[in-house]
ZAMARGU-4260 file (C-alpha; in steps of 0.2 Angstrom, whole numbers, plus 5000, padded with zeros to 4 digits):
<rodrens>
0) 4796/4332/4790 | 4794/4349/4798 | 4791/4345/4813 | 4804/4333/4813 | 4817/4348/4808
5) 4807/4358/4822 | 4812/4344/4835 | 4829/4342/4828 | 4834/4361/4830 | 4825/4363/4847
10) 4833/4351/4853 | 4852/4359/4847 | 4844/4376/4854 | 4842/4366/4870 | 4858/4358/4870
15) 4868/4368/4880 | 4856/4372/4895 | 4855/4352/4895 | 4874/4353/4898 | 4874/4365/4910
20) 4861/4356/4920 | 4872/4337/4918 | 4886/4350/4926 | 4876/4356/4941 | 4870/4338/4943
25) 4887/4332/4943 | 4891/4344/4959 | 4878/4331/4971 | 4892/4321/4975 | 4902/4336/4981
30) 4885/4342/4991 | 4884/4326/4998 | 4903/4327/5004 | 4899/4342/5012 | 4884/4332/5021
35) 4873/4343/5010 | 4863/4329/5004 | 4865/4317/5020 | 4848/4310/5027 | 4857/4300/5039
40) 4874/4302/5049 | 4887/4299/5037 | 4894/4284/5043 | 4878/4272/5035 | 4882/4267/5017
45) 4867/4256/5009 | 4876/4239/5005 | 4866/4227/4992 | 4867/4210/4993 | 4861/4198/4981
50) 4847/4207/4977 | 4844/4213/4995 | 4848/4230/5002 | 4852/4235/5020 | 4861/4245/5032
55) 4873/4243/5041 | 4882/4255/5055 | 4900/4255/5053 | 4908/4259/5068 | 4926/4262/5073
60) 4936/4245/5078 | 4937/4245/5099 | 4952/4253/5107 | 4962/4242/5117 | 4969/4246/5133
65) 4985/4252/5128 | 4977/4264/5113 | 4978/4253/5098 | 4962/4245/5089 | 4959/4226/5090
70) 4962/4215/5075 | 4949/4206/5071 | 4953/4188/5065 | 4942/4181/5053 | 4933/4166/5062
75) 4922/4153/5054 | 4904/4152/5059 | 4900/4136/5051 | 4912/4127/5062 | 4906/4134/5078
80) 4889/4123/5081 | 4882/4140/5087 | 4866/4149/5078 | 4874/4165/5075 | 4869/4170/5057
85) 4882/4170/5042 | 4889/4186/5034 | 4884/4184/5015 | 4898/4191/5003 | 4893/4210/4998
90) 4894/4211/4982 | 4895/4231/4978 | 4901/4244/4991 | 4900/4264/4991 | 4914/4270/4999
95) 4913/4291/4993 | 4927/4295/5006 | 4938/4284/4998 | 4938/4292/4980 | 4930/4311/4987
100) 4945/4322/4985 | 4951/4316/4967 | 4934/4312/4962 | 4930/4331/4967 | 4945/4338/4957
105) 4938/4328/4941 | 4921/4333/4943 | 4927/4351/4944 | 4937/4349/4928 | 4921/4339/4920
110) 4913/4357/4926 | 4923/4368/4917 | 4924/4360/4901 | 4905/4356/4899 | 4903/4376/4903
115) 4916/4380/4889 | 4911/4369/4878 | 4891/4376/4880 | 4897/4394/4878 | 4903/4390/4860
120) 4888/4381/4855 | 4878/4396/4857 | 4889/4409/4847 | 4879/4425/4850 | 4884/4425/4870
125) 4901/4420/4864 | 4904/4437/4852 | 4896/4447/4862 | 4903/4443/4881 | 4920/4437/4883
130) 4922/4420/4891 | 4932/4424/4906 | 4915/4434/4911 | 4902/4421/4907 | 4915/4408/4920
135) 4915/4420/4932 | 4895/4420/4932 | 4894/4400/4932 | 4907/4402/4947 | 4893/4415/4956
140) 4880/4401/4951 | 4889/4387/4959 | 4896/4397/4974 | 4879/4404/4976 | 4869/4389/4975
145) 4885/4378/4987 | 4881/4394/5001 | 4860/4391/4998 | 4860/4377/5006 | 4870/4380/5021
150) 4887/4376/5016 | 4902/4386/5014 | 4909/4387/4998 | 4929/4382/4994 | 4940/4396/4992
155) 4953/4397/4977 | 4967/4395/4989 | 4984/4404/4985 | 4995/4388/4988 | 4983/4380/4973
160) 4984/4396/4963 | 5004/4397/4961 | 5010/4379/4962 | 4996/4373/4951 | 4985/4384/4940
165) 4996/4397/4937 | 5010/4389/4930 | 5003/4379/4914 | 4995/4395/4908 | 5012/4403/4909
170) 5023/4388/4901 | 5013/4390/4887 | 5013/4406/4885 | 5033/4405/4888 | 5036/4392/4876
175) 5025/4398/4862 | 5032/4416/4863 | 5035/4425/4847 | 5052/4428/4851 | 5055/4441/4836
180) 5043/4453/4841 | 5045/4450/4859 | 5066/4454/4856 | 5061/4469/4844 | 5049/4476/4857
185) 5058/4473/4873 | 5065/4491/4876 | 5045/4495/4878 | 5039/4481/4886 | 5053/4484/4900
190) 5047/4503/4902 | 5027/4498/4904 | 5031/4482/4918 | 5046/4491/4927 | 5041/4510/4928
195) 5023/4509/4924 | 5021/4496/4938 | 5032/4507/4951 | 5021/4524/4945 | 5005/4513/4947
200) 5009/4506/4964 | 5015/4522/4969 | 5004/4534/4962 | 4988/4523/4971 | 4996/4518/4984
205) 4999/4538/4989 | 4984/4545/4987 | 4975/4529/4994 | 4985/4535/5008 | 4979/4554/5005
210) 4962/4548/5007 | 4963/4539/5022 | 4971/4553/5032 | 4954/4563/5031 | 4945/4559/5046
215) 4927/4558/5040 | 4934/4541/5029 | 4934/4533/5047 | 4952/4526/5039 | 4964/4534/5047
220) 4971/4521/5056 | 4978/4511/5040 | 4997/4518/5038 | 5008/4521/5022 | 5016/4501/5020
225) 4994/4497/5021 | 4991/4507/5008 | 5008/4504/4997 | 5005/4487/4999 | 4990/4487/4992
230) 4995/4496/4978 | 5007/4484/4972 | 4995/4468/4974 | 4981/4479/4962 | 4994/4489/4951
235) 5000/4474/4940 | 4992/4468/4926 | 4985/4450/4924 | 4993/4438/4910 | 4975/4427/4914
240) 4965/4443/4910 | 4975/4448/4895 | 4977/4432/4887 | 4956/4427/4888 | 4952/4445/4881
245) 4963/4449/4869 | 4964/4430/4859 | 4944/4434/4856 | 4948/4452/4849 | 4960/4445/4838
250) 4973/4462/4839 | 4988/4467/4831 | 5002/4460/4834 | 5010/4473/4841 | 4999/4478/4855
255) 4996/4460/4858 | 5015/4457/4861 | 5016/4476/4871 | 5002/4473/4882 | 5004/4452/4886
260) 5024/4454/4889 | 5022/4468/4903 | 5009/4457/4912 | 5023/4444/4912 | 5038/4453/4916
265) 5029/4464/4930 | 5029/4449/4940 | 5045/4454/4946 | 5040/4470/4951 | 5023/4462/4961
270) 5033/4449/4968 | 5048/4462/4975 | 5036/4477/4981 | 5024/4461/4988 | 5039/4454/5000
275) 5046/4472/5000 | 5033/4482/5011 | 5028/4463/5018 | 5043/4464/5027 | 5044/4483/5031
280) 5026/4480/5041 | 5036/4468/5054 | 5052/4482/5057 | 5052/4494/5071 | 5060/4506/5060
285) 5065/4506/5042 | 5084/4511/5039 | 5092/4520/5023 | 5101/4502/5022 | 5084/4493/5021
290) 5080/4503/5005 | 5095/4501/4994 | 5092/4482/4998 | 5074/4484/4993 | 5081/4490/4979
295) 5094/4477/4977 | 5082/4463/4980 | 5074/4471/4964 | 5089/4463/4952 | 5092/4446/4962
300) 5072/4444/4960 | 5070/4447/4941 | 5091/4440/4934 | 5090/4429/4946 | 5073/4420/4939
305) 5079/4422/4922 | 5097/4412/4926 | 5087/4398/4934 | 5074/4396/4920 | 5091/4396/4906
310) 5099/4384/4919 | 5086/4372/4915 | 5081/4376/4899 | 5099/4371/4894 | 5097/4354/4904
315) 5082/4350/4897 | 5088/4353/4878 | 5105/4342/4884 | 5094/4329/4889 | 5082/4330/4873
320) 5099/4325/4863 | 5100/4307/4869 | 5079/4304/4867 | 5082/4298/4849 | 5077/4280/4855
325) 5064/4282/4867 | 5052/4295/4858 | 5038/4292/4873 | 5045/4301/4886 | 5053/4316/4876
330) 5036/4327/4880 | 5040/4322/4897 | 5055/4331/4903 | 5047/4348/4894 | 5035/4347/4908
335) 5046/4343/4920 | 5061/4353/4919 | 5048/4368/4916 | 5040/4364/4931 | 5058/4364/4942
340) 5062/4379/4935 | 5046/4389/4942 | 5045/4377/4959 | 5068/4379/4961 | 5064/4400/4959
345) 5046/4400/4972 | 5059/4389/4984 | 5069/4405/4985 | 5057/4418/4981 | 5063/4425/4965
350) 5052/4427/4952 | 5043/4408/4946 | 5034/4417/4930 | 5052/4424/4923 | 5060/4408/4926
355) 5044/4399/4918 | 5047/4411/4903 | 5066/4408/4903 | 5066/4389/4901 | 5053/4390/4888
360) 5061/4401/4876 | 5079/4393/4879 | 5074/4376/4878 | 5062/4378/4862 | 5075/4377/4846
365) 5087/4364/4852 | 5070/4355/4860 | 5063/4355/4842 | 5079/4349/4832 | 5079/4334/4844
370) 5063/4328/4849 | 5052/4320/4833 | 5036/4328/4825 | 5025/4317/4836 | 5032/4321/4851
375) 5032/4341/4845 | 5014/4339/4844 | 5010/4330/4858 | 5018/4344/4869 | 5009/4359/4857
380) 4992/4352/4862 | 4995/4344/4880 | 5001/4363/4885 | 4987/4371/4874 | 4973/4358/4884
385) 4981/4359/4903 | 4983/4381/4901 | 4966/4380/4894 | 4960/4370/4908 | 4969/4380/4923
390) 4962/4395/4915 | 4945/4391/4914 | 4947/4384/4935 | 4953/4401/4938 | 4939/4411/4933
395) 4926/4401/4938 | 4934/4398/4957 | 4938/4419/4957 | 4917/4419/4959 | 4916/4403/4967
400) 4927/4413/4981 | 4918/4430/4979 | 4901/4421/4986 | 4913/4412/5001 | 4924/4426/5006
405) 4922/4439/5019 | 4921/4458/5014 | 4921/4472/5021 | 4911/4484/5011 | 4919/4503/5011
410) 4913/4515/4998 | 4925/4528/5000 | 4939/4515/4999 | 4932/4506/4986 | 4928/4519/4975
415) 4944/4529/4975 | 4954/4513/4973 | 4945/4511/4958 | 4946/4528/4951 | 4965/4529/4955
420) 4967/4514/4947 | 4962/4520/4930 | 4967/4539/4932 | 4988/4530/4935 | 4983/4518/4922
425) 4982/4532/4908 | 4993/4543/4915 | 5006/4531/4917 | 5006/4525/4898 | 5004/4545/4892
430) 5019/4548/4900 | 5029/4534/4896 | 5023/4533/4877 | 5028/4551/4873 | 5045/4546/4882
435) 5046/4527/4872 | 5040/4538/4854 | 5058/4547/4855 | 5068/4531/4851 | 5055/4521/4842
440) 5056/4520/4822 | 5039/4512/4820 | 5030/4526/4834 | 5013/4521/4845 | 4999/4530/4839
445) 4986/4539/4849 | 4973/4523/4845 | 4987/4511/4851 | 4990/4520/4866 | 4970/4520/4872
450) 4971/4501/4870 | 4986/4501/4879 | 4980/4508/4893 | 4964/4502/4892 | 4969/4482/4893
455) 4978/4485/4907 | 4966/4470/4914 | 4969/4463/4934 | 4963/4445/4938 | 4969/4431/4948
460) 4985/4434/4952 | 4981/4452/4962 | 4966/4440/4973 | 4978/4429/4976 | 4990/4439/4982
465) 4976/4446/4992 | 4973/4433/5001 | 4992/4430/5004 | 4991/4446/5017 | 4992/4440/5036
470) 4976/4447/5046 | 4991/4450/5061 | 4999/4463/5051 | 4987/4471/5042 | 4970/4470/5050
475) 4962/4477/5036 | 4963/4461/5023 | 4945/4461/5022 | 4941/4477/5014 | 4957/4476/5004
480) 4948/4457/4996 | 4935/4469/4992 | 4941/4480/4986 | 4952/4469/4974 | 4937/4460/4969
485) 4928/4475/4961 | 4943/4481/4952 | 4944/4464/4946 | 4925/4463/4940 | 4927/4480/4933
490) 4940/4476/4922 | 4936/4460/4917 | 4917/4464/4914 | 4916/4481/4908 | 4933/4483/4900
495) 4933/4466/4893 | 4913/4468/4887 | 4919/4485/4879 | 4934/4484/4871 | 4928/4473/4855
500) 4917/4487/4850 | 4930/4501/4853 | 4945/4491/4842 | 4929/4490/4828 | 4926/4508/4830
505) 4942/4515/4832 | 4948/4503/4816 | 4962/4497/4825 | 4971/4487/4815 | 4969/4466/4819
510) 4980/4453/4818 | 4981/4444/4800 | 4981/4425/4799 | 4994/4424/4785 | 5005/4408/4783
515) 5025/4412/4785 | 5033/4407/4766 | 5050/4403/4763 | 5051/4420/4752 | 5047/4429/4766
520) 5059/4421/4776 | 5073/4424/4764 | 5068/4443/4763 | 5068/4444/4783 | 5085/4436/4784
525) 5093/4448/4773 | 5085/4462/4778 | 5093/4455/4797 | 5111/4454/4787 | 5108/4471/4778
530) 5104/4482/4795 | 5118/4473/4803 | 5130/4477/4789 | 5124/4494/4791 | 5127/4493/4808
535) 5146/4490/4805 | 5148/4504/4792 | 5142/4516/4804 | 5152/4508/4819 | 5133/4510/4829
540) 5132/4493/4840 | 5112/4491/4840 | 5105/4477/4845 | 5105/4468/4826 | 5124/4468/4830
545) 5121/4459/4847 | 5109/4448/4838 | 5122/4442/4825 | 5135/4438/4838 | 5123/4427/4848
550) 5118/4421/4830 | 5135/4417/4829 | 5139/4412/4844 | 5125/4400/4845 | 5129/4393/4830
555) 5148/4388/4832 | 5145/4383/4850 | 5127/4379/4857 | 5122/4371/4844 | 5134/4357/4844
560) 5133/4356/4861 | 5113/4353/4863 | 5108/4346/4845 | 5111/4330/4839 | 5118/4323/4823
565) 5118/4334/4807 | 5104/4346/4813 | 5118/4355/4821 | 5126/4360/4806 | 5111/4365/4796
570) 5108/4383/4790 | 5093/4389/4798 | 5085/4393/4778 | 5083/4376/4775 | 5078/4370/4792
575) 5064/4382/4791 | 5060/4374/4774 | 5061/4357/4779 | 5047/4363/4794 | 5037/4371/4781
580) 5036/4354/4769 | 5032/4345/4786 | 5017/4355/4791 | 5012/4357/4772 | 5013/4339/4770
585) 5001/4337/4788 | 4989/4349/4782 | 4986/4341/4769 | 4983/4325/4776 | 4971/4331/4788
590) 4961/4341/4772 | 4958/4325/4764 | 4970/4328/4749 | 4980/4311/4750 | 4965/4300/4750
595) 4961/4306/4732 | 4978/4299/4728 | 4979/4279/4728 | 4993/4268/4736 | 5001/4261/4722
600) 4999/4271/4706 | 5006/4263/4688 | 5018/4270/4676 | 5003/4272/4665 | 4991/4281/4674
605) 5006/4292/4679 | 5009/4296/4663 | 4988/4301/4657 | 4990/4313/4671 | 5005/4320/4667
610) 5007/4318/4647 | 5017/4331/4644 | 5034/4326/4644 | 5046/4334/4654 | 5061/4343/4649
615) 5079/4334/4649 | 5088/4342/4664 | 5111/4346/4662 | 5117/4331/4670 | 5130/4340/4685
620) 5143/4332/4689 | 5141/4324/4706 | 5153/4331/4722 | 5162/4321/4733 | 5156/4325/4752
625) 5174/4334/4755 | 5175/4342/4737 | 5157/4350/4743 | 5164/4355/4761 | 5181/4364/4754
630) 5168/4373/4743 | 5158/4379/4756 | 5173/4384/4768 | 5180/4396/4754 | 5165/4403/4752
635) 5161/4407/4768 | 5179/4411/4776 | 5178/4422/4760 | 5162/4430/4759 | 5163/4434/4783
640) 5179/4443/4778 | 5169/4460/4772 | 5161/4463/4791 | 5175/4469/4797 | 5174/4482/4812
645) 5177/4500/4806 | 5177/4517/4820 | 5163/4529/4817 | 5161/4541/4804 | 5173/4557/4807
650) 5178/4566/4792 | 5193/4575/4802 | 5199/4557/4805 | 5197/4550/4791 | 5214/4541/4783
655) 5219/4547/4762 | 5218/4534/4750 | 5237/4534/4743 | 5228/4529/4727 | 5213/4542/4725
660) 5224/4556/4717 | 5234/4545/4706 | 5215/4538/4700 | 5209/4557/4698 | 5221/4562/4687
665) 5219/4550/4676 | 5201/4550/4673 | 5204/4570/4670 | 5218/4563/4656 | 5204/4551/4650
670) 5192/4567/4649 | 5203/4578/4640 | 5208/4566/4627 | 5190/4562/4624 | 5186/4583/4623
675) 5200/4583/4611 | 5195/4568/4600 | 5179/4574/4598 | 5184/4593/4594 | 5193/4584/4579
680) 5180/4575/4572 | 5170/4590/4572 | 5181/4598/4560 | 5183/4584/4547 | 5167/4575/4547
685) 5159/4577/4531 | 5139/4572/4527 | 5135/4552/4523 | 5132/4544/4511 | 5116/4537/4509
690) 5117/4517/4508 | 5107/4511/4495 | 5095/4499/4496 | 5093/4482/4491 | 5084/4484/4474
695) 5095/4495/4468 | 5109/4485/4474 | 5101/4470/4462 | 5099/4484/4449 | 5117/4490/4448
700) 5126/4470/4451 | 5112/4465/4436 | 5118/4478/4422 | 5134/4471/4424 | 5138/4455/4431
705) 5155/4453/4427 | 5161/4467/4436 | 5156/4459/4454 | 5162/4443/4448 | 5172/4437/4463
710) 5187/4430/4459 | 5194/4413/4468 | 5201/4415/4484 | 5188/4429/4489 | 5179/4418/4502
715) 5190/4421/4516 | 5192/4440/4515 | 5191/4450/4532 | 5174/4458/4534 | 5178/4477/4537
720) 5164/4486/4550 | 5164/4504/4551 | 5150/4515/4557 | 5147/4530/4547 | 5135/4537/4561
725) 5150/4538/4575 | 5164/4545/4570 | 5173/4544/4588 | 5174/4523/4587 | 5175/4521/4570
730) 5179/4502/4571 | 5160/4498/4580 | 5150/4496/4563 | 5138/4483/4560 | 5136/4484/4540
735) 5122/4471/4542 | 5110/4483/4553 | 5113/4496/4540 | 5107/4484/4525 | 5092/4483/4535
740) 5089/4500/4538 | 5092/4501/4520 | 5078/4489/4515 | 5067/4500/4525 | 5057/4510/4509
745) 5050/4523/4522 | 5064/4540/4518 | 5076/4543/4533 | 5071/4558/4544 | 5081/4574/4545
750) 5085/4571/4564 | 5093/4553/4558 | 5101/4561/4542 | 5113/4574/4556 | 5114/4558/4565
755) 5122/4548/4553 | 5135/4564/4549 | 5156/4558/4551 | 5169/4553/4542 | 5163/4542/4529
760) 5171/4532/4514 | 5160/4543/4499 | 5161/4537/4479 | 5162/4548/4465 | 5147/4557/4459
765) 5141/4553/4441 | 5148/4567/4428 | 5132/4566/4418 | 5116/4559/4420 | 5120/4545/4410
770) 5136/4540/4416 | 5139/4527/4431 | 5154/4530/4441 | 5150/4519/4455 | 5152/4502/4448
775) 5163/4510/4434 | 5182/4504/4436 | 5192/4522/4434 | 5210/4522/4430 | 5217/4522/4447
780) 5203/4509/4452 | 5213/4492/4459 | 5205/4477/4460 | 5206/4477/4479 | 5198/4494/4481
785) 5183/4489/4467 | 5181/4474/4480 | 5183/4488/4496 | 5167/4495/4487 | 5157/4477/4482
790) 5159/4474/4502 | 5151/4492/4507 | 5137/4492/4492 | 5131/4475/4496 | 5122/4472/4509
795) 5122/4452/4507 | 5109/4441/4509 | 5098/4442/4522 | 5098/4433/4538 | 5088/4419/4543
800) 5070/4421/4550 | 5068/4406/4560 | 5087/4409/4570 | 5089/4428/4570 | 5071/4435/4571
805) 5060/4428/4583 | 5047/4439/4580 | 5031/4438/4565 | 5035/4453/4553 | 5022/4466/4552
810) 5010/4463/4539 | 5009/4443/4541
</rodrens>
């Protein structure tokens, strides 16, 4: 047994390099397409034929005179009568060059999934280095082991990068965006991608420049647009980069959102300094009026990526509306009209990452309300699959590239571009922090601004842009691929290797997987309805007022237009609840939970699981659909009227209330009479009479019974309340309170004794200790004031436990 466990584990231990072998092996047929592998021209395929194997030269078909090939016509031998020998029927073929280039592309995919899939297997590598570095290695392996045996290696081209890599990676990203904190954050996101890219490209590209002026660099010849240009290609941060490192380190949300949303927006920036100084390099002489179009170009660039991606983000949700009956191709036009977005923005060279973010965000609610939950699924993993596919490519051609390309080693260049990098890195999001902290409520801290600027990662996007540069213009491309490259591996490698242990030793905080309730939900929305109430009281237009009108907005007009049937009209509470019971109901489905439950269950064995019976529920009376919608229109036409739009607070300004004096003086009459009243019955309040207690009322009724006899027609006299202890609301007594402080045996305290001090109805005292006044009918004693008396001396009879008092006494 253990060496049968010792065979079993070896082999799991071995598992992955068994993979990564299958993937090298799977690159013969891409040697052999290469003519790597070929023992003989290539024109010589082995053909078998019923068991026998031979070869046979193909050769091209003879030219004709006037340059086209003869057509051969099939001839039958066996009429012939000659002994030429027959052709026998070839039963299997290899024909490589008819399948190479997709077969190549699949086994390139195989590639990278069997090397994703072996780095997880083995989870120490996996913790410790991040998977966009162990890629780049397998892509050194492959490039390295193509180059060994006289090939040259293929080259990530640039037309492949951005028509075909790039974009899945950014649709999912776009489409998946948490839109909250990317809104709430935008302000800062816009400062880090617009003027931190512009300092950076700046800031290297000058002293780049600085540099190359000194003669003993041997660079003088490369000029200012060189060296700017090459700024703005390595100044931008990568969304590749970012999104491989900082998914593994699992970060706050915060930094996540700061940090991934200025690699996407600085695309703008990249793409108009790129085509900028691109352009500068072929004029003779560069005009004031070629800068402020630079400078325009900047705006038609970034808004104009933006209005093509809500362009068709608003077609695409349209077109969702009508899919109702053919749910197969709804995942479909996602894809598609994403993908016209970026390719309609390339074609006029505005930004294809803006618009790809653009469509994704628009088209995402009204997508959802339409399409069903297979369909939402089916795009959630489809575009999880294909990014993570493109991005595994990616890394692995950056080193499959590094081996093939040219470079032009320079260590002056080199180093300074990598030193520059980092110093414009840091200073830039110093600078602009300490700026951004002045309007922020929730500020960046010191820690969050080392990760800031320390996850400032470049990737593929810079070498691709790299390769973009025409030799004709700037001779130096070489050295600038070079130089790109090690910034690239530095960042990737030893930022992306170090900064796991510096958010663990820094105790930055990290991102908690918590599950969105509908209680949360509630307290986000009316924390959203208080601020922007808030905001009206003050008359201060922030951005919770521009978000309720497009709230509003959106509500009374967009979604009519782009979502079908009732989903239009429903309140976004409860279509968040009806998502939550969804997912909750999938969940647990795919935990197993329903199968414990069986298809049919009885009455009976319902009723052994739940015993108990349940209580009777108010039947309501049910509401016609109309009755219900006249409801709902009061409440809400009443309930808006409160936002109304007030100025800003000004107390010089401010309009009198005709009312306020009138309400003032009479609270101060209200005051005076109360100051008054109680002056009063400070003079004529005399001590209280102690209420006897029960017992002693028994004693006294017992000695004699006839004189609290009542007589017929007393059950319907009025009940007289008077409170002895308050003299100012002498009709507020509860005589049945004070029969039960009187049952108390324990003596009131002296405190409770000034208390109980006011204007009170006293008897008699007895003359003599033998005498009884009290119950003793004088002389001017009626009848109705002996039973005024019999009301205040009797407490009655006691009220029922079980209805009045809920609780055990003390002493059961």
């Amino acid at each position: 047994m253990q060496a049968k466990g010792f065979g079993v584990l070896g082999f799991l231990h071995a598992l992955p390099f068994l993979i990564g072998m299958a993937a090298l092996l799977g690159l013969l047929p891409v040697l052999h397409s290469h003519g790597l592998m070929a023992t003989s021209p290539s024109h010589i395929y082995p053909k078998i034929m019923h068991g026998v194997v031979e070869e046979e030269i193909t050769s091209s078909p003879h030219a004709t005179q006037d340059g086209h090939p003869k057509m051969k016509h099939p001839t039958n031998n066996s009429l012939d009568g000659h002994g030429k020998k027959r052709k026998i029927f070839p039963v299997l073929a290899v024909d490589y060059n008819h399948v190479r280039i997709p077969f190549e592309i699949a086994l390139w995919i195989l590639l990278a999934c069997l090397m994703k899939l072996g780095f997880h297997v083995i989870p120490t590598i996996s913790n410790i280095v991040p998977e966009s570095c162990l890629l780049i290695v397998v892509g050194l392996l492959v490039g390295g082991l193509i180059k060994a045996v006289g090939e040259d290696p293929p080259i990530l081209d640039s037309t492949t990068f951005f028509l075909f890599l790039l974009p899945p990676i950014i649709l999912d990203a776009g489409y998946f965006l948490p839109l909250r904190q990317f809104t709430e954050n935008l302000g800062t996101i816009l400062m880090f991608a617009v003027l931190g890219t512009l300092w950076n490209a700046f800031f290297v590209g000058g002293l780049l420049y600085a540099v190359c002026q000194i003669d003993v660099t041997g660079l003088s010849h490369i000029g200012l647009l060189s060296n700017l240009l090459f700024g703005s290609i390595i100044s931008a941060v990568d969304p590749v980069a970012v999104l491989a490192v900082f998914e593994e380190i699992h970060i706050n949300e915060l930094l996540h959102i700061l940090v991934f949303g200025e690699s996407l927006l600085n695309d703008a920036v990249t793409v108009v300094l790129y085509h900028l100084f691109d352009e500068y390099a072929t004029f003779d002489k560069i005009t004031f009026t070629d800068i402020i179009l630079g400078f325009l170009s900047f705006f038609v660039v970034s808004l104009g990526g933006v209005f093509v991606g809500v362009v068709y983000g608003i077609v695409a949700a349209f077109t969702s509306r009508f899919t109702s009956h053919i749910r197969v191709i709804e995942p479909l036009f996602v894809f598609l009209y994403s993908y016209m977005a970026y390719l309609s923005a390339e074609l006029f060279h505005l930004s294809g990452i803006m618009a790809l973010i653009a469509a994704g965000v628009v088209m995402r609610p009204y997508v959802e309300a339409n399409i069903s939950h297979k369909s939402h699924t089916t795009i959630k993993y489809f575009l999880k699959m294909w990014s993570s596919v493109s991005e595994t490519l990616i890394f692995i051609f950056l080193g499959v590239s590094t081996v093939a390309g040219q470079h032009r080693w320079n260590w002056t260049f080199v180093i300074c571009t990598l030193i520059f990098c980092l110093i414009a890195r840091v200073l830039g999001v110093l600078g602009l922090t300490w700026f951004i902290n002045k309007f922020r409520i929730v500020k960046l801290t010191p820690k969050d601004q080392f990760i800031i600027a320390y996850g400032g990662l470049r990737g593929a996007i810079a070498f691709s842009l790299g390769f973009l540069i025409e030799v004709k213009h700037f001779d130096m491309r070489n050295m600038f691929l070079t130089a790109i490259i090690t910034v690239i591996f530095f960042t990737v490698f030893v930022q992306g290797m170090t900064i796991r242990p510096l958010v663990d030793l820094l105790a930055v905080k990290k991102k908690q997987e918590t599950k969105r309730s509908i209680n949360e939900e509630i307290h986000t929305q009316f924390l959203d309805h208080l601020l922007t109430g808030i905001e009206d009281i003050c008359g201060h237009y922030g951005h919770h007022h521009w978000k309720d009108k497009l709230n509003r907005f959106n509500k009374k007009y967009i979604k009519k237009c782009l979502i079908a049937g009732e989903r239009s009209k429903e309140p976004q509470l409860i279509a968040f609840y009806h998502k939550m019971e969804m997912k909750q109901a999938i969940e647990l489905v795919e935990s197993g939970g329903m199968g414990k439950i069986p298809s049919a269950v009885s009455t009976v064995s319902m009723q052994n699981i739940n015993p108990k019976a349940l209580p009777v529920e108010r039947i309501l009376p049910a509401l016609s659909k109309d009755k219900e919608e006249e409801i709902r229109k009061i409440l809400r036409n009443n309930l808006q009227k409160t936002r109304q739009r007030l100025r800003s607070y000004n107390r010089h300004t401010l309009v009198a209330d005709p009312y306020e004096e009138a309400w003032n003086q009479m609270l101060l009459r209200r005051q005076k009479a109360r100051q008054l009243e109680q002056k009063i019955n400070n003079y004529l309040t005399v001590p209280a009479h102690k209420i006897d207690s029960p017992t002693m009322s028994r004693a006294r009724i017992g000695s004699d019974p006839l004189a609290y006899d009542p007589k017929p027609g007393s059950e319907n006299l009025p009940i007289i309340t008077i409170d002895p202890a308050s003299p100012q609301s002498p009709e507020s007594v509860d005589l049945v309170n004070e029969a039960l402080k009187g049952m108390d045996h324990l003596p009131p305290s002296p405190e409770e004794d000034e208390d109980e001090e006011g204007l009170v109805m006293r008897t008699k005292e007895p003359s003599s200790p033998g005498t009884d006044d009290v119950f003793t009918p004088g002389a001017n004693d009626s009848p109705s004031n002996q039973r005024m008396m019999r009301c205040l001396s009797d407490p009655g009879p006691r009220p029922d436990p079980e209805e009045e008092d809920p609780f055990i006494p003390k002493g059961q």
